[in-house]
LUMGU-24084 format. One record per atom (N, C-alpha, C): residue in one letter; x, y, z. Coordinates in steps of 0.2 Angstrom, whole numbers, plus 2048, in hexadecimal, padded with zeros to 3 digits. Layout:
AXYZ
...
! end
This chain:
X85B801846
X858804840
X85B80B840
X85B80E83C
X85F81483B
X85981983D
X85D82183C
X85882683F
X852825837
X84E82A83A
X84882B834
X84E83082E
X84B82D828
X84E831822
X849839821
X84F83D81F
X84984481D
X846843816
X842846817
X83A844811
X83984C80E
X83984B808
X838851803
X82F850800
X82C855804
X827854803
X8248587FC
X82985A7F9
X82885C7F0
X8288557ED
X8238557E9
X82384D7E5
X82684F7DD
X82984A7DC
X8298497D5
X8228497D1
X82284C7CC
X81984B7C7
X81A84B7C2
X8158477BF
X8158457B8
X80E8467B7
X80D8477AF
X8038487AB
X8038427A9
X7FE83F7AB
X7FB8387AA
X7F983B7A2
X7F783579E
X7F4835797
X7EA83A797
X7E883779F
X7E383D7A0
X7E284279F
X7E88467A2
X7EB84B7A3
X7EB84B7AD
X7E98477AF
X7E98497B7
X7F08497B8
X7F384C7C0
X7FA84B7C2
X7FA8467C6
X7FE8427C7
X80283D7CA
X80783D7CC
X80983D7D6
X81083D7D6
X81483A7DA
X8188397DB
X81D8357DD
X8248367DF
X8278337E5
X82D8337E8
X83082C7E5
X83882E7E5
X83D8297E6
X8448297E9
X8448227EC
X8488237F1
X84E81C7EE
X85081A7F0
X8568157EF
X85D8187EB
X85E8137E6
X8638167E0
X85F8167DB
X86181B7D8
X85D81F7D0
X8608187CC
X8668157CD
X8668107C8
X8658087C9
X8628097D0
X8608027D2
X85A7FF7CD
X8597F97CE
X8517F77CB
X84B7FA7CF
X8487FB7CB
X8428017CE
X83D7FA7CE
X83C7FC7D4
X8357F97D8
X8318017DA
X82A7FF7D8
X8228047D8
X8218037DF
X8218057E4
X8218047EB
X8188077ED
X8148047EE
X80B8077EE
X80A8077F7
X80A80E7FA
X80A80E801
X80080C803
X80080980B
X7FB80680D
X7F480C80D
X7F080D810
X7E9812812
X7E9813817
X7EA81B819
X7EA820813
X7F3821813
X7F582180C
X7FA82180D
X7FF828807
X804826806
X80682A801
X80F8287FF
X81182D7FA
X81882C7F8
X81D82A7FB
X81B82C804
X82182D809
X82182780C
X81E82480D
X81C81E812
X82281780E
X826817810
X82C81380E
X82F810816
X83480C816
X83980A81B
X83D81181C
X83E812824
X841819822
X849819821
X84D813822
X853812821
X855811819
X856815814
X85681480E
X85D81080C
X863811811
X86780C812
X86480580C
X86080380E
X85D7FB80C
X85C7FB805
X858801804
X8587FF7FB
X85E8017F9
X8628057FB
X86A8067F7
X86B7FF7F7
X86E7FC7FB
X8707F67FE
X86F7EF7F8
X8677F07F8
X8627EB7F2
X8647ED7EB
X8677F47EA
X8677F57E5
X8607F67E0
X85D7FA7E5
X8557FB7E2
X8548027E3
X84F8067DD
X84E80A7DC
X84480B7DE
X84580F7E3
X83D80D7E5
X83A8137E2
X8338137E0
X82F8187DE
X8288177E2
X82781E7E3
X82181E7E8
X81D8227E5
X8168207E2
X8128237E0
X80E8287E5
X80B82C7E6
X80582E7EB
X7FE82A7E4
X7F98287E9
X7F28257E5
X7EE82B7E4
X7E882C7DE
X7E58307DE
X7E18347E5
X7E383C7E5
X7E083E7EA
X7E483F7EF
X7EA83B7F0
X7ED83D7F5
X7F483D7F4
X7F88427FA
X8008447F7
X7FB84A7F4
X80184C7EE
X80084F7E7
X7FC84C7E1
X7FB8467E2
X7F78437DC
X7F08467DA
X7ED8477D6
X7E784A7D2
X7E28457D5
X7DE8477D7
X7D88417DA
X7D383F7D3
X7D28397D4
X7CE8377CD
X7C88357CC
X7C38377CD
X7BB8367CE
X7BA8307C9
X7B682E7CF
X7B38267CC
X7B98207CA
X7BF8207CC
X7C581B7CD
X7C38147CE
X7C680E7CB
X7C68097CD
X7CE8057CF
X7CC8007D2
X7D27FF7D3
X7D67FB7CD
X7D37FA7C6
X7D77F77C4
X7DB7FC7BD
X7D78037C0
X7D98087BE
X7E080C7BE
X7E48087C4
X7EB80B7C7
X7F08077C2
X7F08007BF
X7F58007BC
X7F68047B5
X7F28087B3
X7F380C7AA
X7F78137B0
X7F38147B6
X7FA81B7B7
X8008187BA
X8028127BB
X80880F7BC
X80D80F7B5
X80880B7B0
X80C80A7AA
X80C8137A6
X80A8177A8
X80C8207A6
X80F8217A8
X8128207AF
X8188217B4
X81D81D7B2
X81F8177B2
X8238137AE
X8258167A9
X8238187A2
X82381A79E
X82682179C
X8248257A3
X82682B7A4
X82F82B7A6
X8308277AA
X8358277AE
X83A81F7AA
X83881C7A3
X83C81A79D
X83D8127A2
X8398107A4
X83A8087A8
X8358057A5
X8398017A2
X8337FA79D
X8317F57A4
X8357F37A6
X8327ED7AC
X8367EF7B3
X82F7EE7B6
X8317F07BD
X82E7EA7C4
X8307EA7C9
X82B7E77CF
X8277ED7D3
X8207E87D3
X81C7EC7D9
X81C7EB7E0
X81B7EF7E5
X8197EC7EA
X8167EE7EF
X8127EF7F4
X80E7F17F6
X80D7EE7FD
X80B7F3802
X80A7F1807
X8027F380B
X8007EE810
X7F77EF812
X7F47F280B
X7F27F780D
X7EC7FC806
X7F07FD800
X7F77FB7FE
X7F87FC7F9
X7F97F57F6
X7F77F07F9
X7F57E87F5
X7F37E57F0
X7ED7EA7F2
X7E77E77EC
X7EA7EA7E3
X7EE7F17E5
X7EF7F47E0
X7F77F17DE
X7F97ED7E1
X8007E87DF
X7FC7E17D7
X7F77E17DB
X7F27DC7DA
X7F07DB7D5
X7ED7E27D5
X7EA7E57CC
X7F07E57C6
X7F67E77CB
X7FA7E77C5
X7FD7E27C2
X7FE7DD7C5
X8007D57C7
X7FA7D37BF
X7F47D67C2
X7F07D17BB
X7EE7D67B6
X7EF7DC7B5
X7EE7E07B1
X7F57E27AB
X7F97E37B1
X8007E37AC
X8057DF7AD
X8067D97AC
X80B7D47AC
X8117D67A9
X8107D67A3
X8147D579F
X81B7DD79F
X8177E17A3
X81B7E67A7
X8217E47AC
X81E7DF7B0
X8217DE7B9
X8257D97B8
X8297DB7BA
X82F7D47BC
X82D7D27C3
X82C7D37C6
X8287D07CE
X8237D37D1
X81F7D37D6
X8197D67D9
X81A7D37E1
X8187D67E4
X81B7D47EA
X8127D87EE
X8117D57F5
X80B7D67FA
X80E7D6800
X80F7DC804
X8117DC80B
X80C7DD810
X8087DA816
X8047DA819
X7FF7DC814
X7FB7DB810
X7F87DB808
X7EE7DD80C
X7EC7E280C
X7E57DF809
X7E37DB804
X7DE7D5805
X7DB7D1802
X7D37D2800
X7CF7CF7FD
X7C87CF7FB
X7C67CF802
X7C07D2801
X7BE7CF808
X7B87CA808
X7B87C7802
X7B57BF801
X7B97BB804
X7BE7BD807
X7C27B7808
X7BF7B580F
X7BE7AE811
X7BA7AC817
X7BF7B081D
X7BA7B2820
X7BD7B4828
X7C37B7828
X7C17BE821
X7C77C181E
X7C87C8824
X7C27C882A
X7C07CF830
X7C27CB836
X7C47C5836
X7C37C183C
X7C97C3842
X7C97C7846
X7CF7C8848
X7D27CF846
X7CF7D3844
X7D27D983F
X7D07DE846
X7D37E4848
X7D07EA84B
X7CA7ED848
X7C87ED84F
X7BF7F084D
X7C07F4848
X7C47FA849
X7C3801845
X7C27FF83F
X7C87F983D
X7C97F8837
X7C47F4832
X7C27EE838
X7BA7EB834
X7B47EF834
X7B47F4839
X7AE7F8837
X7AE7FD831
X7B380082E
X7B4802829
X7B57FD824
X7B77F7822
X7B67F081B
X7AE7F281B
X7A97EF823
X7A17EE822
X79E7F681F
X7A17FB822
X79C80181F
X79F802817
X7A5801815
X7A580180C
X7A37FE80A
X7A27F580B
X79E7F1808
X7967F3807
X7927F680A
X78C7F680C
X78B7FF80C
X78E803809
X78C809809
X78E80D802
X78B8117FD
X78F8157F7
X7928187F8
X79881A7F2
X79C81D7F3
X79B8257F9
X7958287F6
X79582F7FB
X793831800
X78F829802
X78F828808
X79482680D
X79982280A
X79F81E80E
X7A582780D
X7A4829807
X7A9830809
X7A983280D
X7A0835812
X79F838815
X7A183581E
X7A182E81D
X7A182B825
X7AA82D823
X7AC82C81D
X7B382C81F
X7B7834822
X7B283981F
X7B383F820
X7B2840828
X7AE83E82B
X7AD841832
X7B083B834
X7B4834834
X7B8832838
X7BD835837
X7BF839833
X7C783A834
X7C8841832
X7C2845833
X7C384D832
X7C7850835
X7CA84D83B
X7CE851840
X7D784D840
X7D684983A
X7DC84483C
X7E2848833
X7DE84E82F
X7E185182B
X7E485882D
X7E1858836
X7E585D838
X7E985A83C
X7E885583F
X7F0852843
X7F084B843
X7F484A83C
X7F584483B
X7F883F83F
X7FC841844
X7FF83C84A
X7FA83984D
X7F183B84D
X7EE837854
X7EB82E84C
X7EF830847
X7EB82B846
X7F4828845
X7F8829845
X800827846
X80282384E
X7FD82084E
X7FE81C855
X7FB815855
X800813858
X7FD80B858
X7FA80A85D
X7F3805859
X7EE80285E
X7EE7FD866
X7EA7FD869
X7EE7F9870
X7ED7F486B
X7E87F2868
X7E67E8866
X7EC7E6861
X7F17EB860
X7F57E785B
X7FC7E585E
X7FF7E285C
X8057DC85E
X8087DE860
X80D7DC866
X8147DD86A
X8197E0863
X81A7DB85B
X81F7DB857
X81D7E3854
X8157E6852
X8147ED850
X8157F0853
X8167EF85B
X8167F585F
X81F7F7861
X8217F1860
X8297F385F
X82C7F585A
X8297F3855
X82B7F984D
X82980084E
X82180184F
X821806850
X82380B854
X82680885C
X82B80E860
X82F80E85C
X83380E857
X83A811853
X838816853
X83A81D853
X83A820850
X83A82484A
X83C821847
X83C82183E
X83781F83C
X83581A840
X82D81683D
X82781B83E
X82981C845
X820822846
X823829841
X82782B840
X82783083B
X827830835
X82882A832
X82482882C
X82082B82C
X81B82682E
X814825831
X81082D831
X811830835
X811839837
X81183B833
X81683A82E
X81A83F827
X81483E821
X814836820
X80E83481C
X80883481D
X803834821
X7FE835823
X7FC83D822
X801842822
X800849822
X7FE848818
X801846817
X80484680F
X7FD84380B
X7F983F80F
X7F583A80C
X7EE83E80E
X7EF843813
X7E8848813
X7EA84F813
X7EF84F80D
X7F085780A
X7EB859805
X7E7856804
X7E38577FF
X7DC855803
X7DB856808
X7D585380C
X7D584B80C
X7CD84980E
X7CD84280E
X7CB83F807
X7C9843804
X7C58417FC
X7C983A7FA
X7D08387F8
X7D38387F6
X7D382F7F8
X7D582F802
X7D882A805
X7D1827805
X7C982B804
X7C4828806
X7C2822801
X7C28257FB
X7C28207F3
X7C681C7F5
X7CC81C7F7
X7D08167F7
X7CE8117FA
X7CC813801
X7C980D808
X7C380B804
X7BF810802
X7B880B7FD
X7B98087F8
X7BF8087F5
X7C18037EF
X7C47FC7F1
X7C77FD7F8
X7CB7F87FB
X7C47F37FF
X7BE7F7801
X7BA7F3804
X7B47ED7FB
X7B57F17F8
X7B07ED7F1
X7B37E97ED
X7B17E67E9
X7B47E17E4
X7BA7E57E2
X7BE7DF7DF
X7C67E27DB
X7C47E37D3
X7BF7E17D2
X7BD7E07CA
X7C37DB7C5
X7C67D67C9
X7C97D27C5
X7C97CD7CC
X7CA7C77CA
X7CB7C17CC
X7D17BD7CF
X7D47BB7D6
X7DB7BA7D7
X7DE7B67D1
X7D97B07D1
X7DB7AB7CB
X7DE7AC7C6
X7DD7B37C4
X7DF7B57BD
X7E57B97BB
X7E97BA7C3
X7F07BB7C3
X7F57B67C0
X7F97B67BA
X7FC7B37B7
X8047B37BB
X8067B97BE
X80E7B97BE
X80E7B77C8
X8147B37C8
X8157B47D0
X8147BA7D3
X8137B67D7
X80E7BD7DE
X8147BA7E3
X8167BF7E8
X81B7BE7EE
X8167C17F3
X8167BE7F8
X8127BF7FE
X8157C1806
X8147C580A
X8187C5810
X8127C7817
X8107C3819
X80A7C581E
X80C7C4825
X80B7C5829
X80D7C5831
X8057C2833
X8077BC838
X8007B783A
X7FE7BA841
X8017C1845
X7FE7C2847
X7FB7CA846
X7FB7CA840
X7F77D383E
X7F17D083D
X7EF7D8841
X7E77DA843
X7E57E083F
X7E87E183A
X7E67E6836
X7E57E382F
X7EA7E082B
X7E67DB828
X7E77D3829
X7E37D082A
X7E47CA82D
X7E57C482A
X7E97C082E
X7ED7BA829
X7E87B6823
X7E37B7826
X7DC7B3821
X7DD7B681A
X7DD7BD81A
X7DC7BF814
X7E37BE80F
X7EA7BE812
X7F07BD80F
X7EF7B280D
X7ED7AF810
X7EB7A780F
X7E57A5808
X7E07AB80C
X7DD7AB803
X7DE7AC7FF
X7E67B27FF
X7E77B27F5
X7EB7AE7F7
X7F27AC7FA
X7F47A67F8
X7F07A17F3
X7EA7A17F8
X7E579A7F4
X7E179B7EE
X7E37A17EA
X7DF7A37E4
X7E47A57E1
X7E97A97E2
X7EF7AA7DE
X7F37A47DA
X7F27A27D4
X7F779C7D3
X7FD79A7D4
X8017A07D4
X8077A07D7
X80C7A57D9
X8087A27E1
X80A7A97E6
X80F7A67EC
X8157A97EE
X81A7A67EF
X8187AA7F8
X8187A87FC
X8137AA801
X8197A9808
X8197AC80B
X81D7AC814
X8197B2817
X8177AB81D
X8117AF822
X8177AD829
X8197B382C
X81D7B3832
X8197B283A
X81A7AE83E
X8177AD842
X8197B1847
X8177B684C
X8167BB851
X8167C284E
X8177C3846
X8177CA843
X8117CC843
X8117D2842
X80A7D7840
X80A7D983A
X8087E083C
X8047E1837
X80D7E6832
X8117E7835
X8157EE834
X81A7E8831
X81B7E382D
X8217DF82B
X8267E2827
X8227E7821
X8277E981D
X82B7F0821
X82D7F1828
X8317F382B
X8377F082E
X8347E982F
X8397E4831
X83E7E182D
X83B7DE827
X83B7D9822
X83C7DE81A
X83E7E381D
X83F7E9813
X8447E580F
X8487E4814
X84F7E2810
X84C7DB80C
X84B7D6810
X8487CF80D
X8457D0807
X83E7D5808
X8397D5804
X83B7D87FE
X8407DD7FD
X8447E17F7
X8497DA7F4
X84C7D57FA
X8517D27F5
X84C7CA7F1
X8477C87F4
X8437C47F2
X83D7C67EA
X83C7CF7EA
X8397D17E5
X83E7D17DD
X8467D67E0
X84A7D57DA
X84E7D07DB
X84E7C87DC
X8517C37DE
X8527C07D7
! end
């Protein structure tokens, strides 16, 4: 892997129809096909493969949004998740791209998801890299890292400003040194733990975490409580291929919940890696970029 790329932490921004801001990093070639690239939780604009070599290569034009709240993006009270494809289709619009692919990794999944069944007729592919899933899906925590299951159980079972507030005292000290949450866990996998020593990769990581509690937690908190409740729409009712990439041995989201949208997505084109984790679109950026604009 090459060294870490430097990161321009000035966003691009655009006035949604709201009037909120929204902003966004791009990386690749300005004249590649533009893939909408939605980073995990808590995440932001920066959190990309850090060898941008790849999308030159693919001929892809990546755009990184920051999600409400975090980055530079305007935080947006009372959000749902099926609220993100109308600031997608503003941003599109903005930047003169009629059809594009999504794709998303961990905590940017669900919102690959949304837009999968909310704006079709927009996307030329949609793609789920290590994907959060419902958490109806059976034995969707089974094997997951405590931290991580206990956080899914406190959103489902707590309101919003109560679940803000647990999320504020777990991580009040982690928006002034984002490295101690930039570290990998002992319970996760010999393949995460060897992505992760790159050094390119733990700076990512660093760089974007810093970015996704520049505005406090307000921001990343909404987003974990939207990813632990219902989606407000139905997997069954994704009409366009869905492309899947899950690692069978990730403990962050685990292979149960990447197998139940297979089995509720009509047509979802799915590869589950045997010995990977949780960190695949590190490994596997090239494949995944040439399987979305294929």
């Amino acid at each position: 892997m090459t060294k870490a790329a430097s990161f321009n932490a000035t966003p691009c921004q655009i006035r949604l129809r709201d009037g909120r801001i929204l902003s966004y990093a791009e990386f690749g070639l300005p004249s590649g096909r533009p893939v909408f690239f939605f980073t995990g939780l808590p995440g932001s604009r920066l959190l990309r493969h850090p060898d941008d070599s790849i999308a030159n290569k693919c001929n892809a034009r990546l755009i990184a949004p920051d999600r409400p709240g975090m980055g530079f993006s305007d935080f947006q009270p009372g959000r749902r998740l099926l609220d993100w494809p109308a600031d997608i289709v503003d941003l599109a619009d903005a930047l003169k791209i009629d059809r594009f692919a999504v794709a998303g990794f961990s905590g940017g999944g669900p919102y690959v998801a949304a837009c999968a069944f909310k704006i079709p007729h927009r996307l030329i592919a949609s793609g789920l890299v290590s994907g959060v899933g419902p958490l109806e899906a059976p034995d969707a925590l089974e094997g997951m890292l405590s931290s991580n299951r206990m956080g899914y159980w406190a959103g489902q079972r707590t309101p919003w400003f109560l679940w803000r507030l647990i999320f504020h005292l777990y991580y009040r000290d982690i928006s002034r040194h984002p490295e101690k949450l930039a570290q990998i866990s002992k319970g996760e996998p010999e393949s995460d733990r060897a992505i992760f020593a790159q050094p390119g990769v733990r700076d990512v990581f660093i760089q974007n975490f810093a970015e996704a509690f520049r505005q406090g937690t307000q921001g990343a908190a909404l987003d974990g409580w939207l990813l632990s409740r219902p989606w407000g729409f139905r997997l069954e009712e994704i009409t366009m291929p869905v492309y899947l990439w899950q690692g069978e041995a990730d403990v962050v989201v685990t292979p149960a919940m990447g197998r139940y949208m297979v089995s509720k997505i009509p047509n979802c084109h799915a590869r589950f890696l045997p010995g990977e984790g949780h960190l695949i679109i590190f490994k596997f950026w090239k494949e995944i970029l040439e399987d979305l604009l294929s």
